[in-house]
N, C-alpha and C positions, 0 to 999 in steps of 0.2 A: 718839647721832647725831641730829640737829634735820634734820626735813624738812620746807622750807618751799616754800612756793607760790612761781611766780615774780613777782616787781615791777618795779614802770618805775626805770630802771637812772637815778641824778642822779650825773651826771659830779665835782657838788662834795662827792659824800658822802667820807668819812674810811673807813679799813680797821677794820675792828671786831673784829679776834683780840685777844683779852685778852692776847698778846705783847707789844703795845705800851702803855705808861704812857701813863693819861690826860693830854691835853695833848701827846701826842708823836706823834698816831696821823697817819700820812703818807696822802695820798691815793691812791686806788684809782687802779689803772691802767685804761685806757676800756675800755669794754663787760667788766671784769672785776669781782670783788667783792671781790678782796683789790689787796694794793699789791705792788709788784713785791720788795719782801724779803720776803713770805711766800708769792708763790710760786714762786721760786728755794727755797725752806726747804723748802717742800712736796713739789718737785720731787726735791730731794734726802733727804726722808723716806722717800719713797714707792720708792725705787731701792735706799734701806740696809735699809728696815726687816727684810725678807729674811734678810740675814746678820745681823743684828740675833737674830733669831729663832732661826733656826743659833746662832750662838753663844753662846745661852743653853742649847742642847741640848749644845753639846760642855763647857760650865760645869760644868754636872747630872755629866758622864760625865769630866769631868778631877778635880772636886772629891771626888768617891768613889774613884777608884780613890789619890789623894795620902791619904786620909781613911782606908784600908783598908790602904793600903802601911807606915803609920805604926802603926795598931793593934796588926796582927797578922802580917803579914807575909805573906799569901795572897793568892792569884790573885783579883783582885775580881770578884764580877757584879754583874751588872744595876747601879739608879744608885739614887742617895740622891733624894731629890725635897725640893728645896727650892722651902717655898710661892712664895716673891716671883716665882724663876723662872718657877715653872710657873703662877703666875698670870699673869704677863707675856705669855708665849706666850702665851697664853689668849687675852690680851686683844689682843693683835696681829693674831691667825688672828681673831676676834670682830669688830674691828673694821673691817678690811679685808674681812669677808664682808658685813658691814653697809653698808659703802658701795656694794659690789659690783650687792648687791642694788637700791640705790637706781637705780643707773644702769642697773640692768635693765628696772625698772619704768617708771622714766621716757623711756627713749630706744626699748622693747620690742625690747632685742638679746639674744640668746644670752649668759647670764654663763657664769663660769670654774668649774672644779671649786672648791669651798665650802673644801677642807681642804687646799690647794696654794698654800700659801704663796705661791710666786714667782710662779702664776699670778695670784691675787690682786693681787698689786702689779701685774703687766703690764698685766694688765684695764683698771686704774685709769689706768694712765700713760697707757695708748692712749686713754682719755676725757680727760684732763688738760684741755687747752680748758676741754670742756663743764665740768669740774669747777669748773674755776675762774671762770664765768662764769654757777654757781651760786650762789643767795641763799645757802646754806648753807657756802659755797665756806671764809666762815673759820673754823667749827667743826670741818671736816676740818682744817684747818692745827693748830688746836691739840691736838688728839685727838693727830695722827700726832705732833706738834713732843713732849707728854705721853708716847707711846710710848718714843718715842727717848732720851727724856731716861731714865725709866726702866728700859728696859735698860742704858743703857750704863751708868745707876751701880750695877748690880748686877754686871754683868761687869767694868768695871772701877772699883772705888773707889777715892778719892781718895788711898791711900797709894801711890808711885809711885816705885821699885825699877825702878835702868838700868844694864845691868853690859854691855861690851865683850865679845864671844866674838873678834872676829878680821875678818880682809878675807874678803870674800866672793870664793868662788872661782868665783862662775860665769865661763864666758865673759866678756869683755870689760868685768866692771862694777869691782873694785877697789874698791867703799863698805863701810863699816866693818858689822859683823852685831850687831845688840842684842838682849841678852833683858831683855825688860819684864816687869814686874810689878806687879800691884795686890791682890794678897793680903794683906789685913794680919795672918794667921796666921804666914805660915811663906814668905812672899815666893818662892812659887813662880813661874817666868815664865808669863806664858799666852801671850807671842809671841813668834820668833823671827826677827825680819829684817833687811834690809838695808835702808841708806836707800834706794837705787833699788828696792825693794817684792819683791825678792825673799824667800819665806818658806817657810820648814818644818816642816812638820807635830810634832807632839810626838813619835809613835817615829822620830824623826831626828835629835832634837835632842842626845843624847850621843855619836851617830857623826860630828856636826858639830862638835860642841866638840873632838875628836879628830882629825880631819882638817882644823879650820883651825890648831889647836895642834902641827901637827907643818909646816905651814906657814910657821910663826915671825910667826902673829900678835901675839904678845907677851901677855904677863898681861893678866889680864880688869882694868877697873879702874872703879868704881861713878863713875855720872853724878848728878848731882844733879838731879833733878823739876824741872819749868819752876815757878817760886814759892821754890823754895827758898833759903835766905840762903846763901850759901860764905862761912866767915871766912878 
C-alpha cells in the first residue's frame, strides 16, 4: 500500500489505476483521484471482499470433507489448507488492516478490530469519500480490484457446470433452482439457488433435490457455461 503526501488536485489529470490501457485512461472525477468506474469498482470491492473472504473458508472446509468422503469413507475433521486460499485470506485481512490503519493515522480516528473482517471493510466504506479523494486513492483500487479477481478464480474456476434441480418453492417466487459448479475435479456444486437469490446451504441441498423432485420439477437437465458453443 503507497502512502503519499497530499498534492494540489489538477482537474485535467487522467485516473492512474493500471486498470485502465495506456491511451484509454478517463478523467478523474473533481476533487477526486480516481474516475468514476473505479470508484463504483472500489465501491463494490470493498462491500464483497467480505464474503469473498467467507467463502474461501467454507472452500477450505467443503473441499476436505468431498476430499475425505471419496478416500475413505469417514467422518471428516478439521480442513485441508490450501496455500492460494489461505494466502488470499491473508492477504485480504492484510490489506484491508493496512489501509485501515492509514486512515487512522491520517484522520486520528478510533480504527476497527485489526482481524474482523466485515469490520474492516465497514471502517473503509464509512471513509470512502476521504478514500477516494486520496493521492493514493488508485492503489487501493487496484490492490482490492487484485484481491477480487483472485478469489474468485480460486473459488470459482473457469470450468462452469449448470444442471436444473426444479421450481423453487418458496413462497410466492416460482424461478427455476441451479446448482452450479466450477470444480474441475469432480464438478461438485458449490451453489444452490434460485434466480430470484434465493439459496441453501450444502446440508439442505439433498432434502431439496427431494422435495422439489416430488414437486414434479421434472429431470434435472445440464445448461451450457455463458462461452459455450451448442451444436
Amino acid at each position: 500500500m503507497a502512502r503519499m503526501a497530499p498534492k494540489s488536485f489538477s482537474a485535467a489529470s487522467l485516473c492512474r489505476s493500471r486498470r485502465h490501457q495506456e491511451g484509454h485512461r478517463p478523467d478523474l472525477l473533481p476533487g477526486l483521484y480516481i474516475c468514476v468506474e473505479c470508484r463504483d469498482r472500489l465501491e463494490n470491492d470493498l462491500v464483497g471482499l467480505p464474503t469473498w473472504y467467507e467463502s474461501c473458508a467454507d472452500y477450505l472446509d467443503y473441499r476436505h470433507h468431498r476430499f475425505v468422503e471419496r478416500v475413505n469413507g469417514r467422518q471428516p475433521r478439521g480442513i485441508v489448507l490450501s496455500d492460494a486460499v489461505v494466502t488470499i485470506r491473508s492477504d485480504i485481512l492484510s490489506t484491508l488492516a493496512s489501509w485501515c490503519s492509514l486512515v487512522v493515522d491520517e484522520r486520528g480516528v478510533v480504527g476497527p478490530n485489526q482481524l474482523d473482517i466485515r469490520a474492516l471493510a465497514t471502517f473503509l466504506v464509512i471513509h470512502f469519500t476521504w478514500l477516494t479523494a486520496y493521492p493514493a486513492a488508485p492503489d487501493l483500487v487496484d490492490e482490492l480490484a487484485d484481491l477480487t479477481e483472485a478469489a474468485r478464480g480460486v473459488v470459482l474456476p473457469s470450468n462452469h457446470f449448470r444442471t436444473e434441480v426444479g421450481v423453487c418453492d418458496q413462497p410466492g417466487c416460482g424461478q427455476m433452482v441451479y446448482a452450479e459448479s466450477y470444480s474441475e475435479e469432480d464438478q461438485v456444486p458449490y451453489r444452490v439457488a434460485c434466480e430470484a437469490g434465493h439459496a441453501w446451504p450444502p446440508d439442505q441441498w439433498l432434502l431439496l433435490r427431494g422435495r422439489l423432485g416430488r414437486n414434479g420439477a421434472g429431470p434435472e437437465r445440464e445448461q451450457p457455461a455463458a462461452g459455450d458453443v451448442v451444436e
